[in-house]
C-alpha positions in Angstrom: 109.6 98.6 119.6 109.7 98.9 123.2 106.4 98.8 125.3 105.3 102.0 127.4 105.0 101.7 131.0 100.7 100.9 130.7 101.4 98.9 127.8 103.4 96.5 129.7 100.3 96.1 132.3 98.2 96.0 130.2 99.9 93.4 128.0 100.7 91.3 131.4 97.1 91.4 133.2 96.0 90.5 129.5 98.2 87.4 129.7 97.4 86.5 133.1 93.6 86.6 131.8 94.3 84.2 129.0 95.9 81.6 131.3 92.8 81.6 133.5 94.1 83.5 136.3 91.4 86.0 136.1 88.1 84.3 135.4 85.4 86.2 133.8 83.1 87.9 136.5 86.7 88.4 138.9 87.6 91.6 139.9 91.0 92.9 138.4 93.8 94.1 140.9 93.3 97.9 141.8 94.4 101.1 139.8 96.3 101.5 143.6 97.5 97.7 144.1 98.8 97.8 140.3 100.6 101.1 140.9 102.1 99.5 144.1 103.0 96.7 142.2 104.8 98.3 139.0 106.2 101.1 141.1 104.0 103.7 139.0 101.7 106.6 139.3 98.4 105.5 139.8 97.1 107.0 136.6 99.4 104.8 134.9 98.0 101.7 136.1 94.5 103.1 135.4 95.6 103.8 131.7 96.7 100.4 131.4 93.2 99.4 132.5 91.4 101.7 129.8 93.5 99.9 127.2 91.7 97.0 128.4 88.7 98.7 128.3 89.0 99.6 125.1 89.7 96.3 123.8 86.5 94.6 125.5 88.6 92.8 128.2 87.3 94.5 130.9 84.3 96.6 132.4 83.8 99.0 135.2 81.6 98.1 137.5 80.7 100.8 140.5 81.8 99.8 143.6 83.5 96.7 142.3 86.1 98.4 140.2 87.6 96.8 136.5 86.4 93.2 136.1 87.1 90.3 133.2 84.1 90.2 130.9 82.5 87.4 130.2 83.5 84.0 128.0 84.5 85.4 124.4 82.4 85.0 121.7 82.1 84.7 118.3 81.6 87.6 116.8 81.4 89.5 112.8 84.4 90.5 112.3 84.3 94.2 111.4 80.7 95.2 109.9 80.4 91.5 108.1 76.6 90.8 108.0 75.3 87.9 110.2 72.1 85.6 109.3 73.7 82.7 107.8 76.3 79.8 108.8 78.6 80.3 111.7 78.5 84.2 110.7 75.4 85.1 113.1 77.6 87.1 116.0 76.8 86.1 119.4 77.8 82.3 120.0 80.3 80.6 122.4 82.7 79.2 120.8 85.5 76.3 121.9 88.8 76.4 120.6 90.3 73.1 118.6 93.7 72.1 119.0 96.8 74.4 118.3 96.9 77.2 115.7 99.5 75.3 112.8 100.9 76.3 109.7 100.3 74.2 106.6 99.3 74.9 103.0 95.0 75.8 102.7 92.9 74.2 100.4 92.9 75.9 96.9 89.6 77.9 97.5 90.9 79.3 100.3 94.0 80.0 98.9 92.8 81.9 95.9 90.5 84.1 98.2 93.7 85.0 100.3 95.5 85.8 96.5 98.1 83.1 97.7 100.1 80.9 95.4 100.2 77.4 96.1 102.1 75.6 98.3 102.5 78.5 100.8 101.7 77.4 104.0 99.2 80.2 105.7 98.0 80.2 109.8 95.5 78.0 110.7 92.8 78.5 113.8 90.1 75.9 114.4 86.8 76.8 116.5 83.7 75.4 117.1 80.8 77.5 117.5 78.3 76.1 120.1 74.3 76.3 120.6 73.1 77.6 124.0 72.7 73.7 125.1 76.9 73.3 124.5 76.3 71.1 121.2 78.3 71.9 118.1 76.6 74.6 116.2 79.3 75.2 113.3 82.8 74.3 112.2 85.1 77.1 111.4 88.9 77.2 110.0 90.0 80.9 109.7 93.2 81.3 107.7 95.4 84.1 108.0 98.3 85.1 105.1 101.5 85.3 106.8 102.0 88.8 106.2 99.4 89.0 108.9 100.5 86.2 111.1 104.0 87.0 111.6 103.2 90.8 112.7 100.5 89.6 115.1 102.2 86.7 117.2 100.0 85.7 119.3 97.7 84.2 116.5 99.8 81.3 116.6 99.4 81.0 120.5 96.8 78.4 122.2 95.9 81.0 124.7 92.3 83.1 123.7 93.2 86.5 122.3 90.8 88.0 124.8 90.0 91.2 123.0 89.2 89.1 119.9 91.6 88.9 116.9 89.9 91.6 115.0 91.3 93.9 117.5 94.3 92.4 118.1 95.6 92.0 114.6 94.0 96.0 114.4 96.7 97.0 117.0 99.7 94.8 115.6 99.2 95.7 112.0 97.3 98.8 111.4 94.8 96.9 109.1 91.2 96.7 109.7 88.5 94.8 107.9 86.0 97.3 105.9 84.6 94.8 103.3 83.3 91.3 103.5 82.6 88.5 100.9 80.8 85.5 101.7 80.5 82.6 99.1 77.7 80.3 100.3 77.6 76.5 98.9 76.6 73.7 99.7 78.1 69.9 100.1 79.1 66.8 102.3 80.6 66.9 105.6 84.3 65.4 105.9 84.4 62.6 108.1 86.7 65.0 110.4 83.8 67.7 110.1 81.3 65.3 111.1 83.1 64.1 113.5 83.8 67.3 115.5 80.1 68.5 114.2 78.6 65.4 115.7 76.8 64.3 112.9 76.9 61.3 110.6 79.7 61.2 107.9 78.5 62.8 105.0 75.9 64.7 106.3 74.8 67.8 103.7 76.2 71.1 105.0 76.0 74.7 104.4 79.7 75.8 104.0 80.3 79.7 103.8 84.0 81.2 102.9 84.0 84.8 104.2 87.0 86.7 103.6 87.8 90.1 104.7 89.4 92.9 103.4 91.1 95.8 104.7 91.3 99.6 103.7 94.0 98.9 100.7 91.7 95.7 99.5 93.8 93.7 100.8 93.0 90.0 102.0 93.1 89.9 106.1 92.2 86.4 106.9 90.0 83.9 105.2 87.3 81.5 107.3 85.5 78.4 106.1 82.1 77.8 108.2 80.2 74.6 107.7 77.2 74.3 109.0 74.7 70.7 109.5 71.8 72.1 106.9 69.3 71.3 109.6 70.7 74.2 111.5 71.4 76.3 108.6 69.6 79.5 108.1 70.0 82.7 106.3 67.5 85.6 106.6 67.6 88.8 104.0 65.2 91.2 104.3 64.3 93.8 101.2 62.0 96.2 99.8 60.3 95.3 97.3 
């Protein structure tokens, strides 16, 4: 389906952010300078900018006009509840390598109500503490029902309105439940290595999934967490 006129801007300003040609904090090209540009009406260009609005991309700020929010973070996807590994909303995060296809772990899987040997897409992050040191480990998996209608999954570049959003607008499906399974084991020596612990160090590992209004599996992510900075809060009547 062809893009509409502010969908286009939108979709190219949102591109040129993700390459780094808009840092966060820089002021976006005018509602006037974008209409120039596109040879549109000016509230054309501004709709385009409210679609980045909408998405988190960018704020108004008086007097300064639509800039680029700050560094993404990591945040719950949908309503998931925060307190424990890699879940807590709020981090920085640094992308790992490229987002690839191969077949997930049996666990993983089974929460996605794949059958084996069906390769699924793979992103990598690491969560980071305020001082820039590793925090968590996460693999998020997504079925390919989901990765082949929202592309840009499988891009390096951030997905600056967050892939909650993005996978919102390509597919029509939204999280509304949430299952964590927390256990506990050993760090992989590739874990440790990118956690910067020693191999085999004991971890907190949680697999959320979520689901989406049919109960259907939207992606699937694996957090481990070093237990010495592991911690889950619940608080309850009693």
């Amino acid at each position: 389906m062809a893009l509409l006129k502010y969908e286009e801007i939108a979709e190219s300003l949102r591109a040129r952010i993700a390459a780094g040609e808009f840092a966060p904090g820089q002021t976006l090209p005018s509602g006037r300078d974008l209409a120039e540009q596109w040879s549109v009406s000016r509230a054309t260009a501004v709709k385009a900018m409210d679609v980045l609005r909408n998405d988190g991309v960018v704020e108004a700020r008086q007097g300064t006009g639509f800039v680029v929010t700050e560094t993404p973070i990591a945040r719950p996807a949908g309503a998931r509840r925060a307190g424990s590994a890699r879940i807590a909303g709020g981090m920085p995060f640094l992308r790992i390598g490229a987002p690839d296809w191969i077949e997930p772990p049996a666990r993983v899987a089974a929460a996605l109500r794949m059958p084996s040997g069906v390769p699924a897409l793979r992103r990598i992050r690491i969560l980071q503490l305020p001082d820039g040191n590793p925090h968590s480990y996460v693999e998020a998996w997504f079925p390919p029902e989901v990765a082949e209608a929202a592309p840009r999954l499988a891009q390096t570049a951030p997905i600056a309105e967050g892939t909650t959003r993005y996978v919102r607008r390509q597919t029509g499906r939204f999280p509304v439940e949430g299952v964590d399974v927390t256990t506990v084991r050993l760090t992989s020596a590739s874990e440790a290595q990118h956690l910067a612990v020693p191999d085999a160090t004991a971890a907190a590992v949680v697999l959320h999934t979520a689901y989406d209004q049919e109960g259907r599996p939207l992606v699937c992510e694996e957090g481990v967490t070093p237990g010495a900075l592991y911690e889950q809060v619940d608080t309850y009547s009693m």
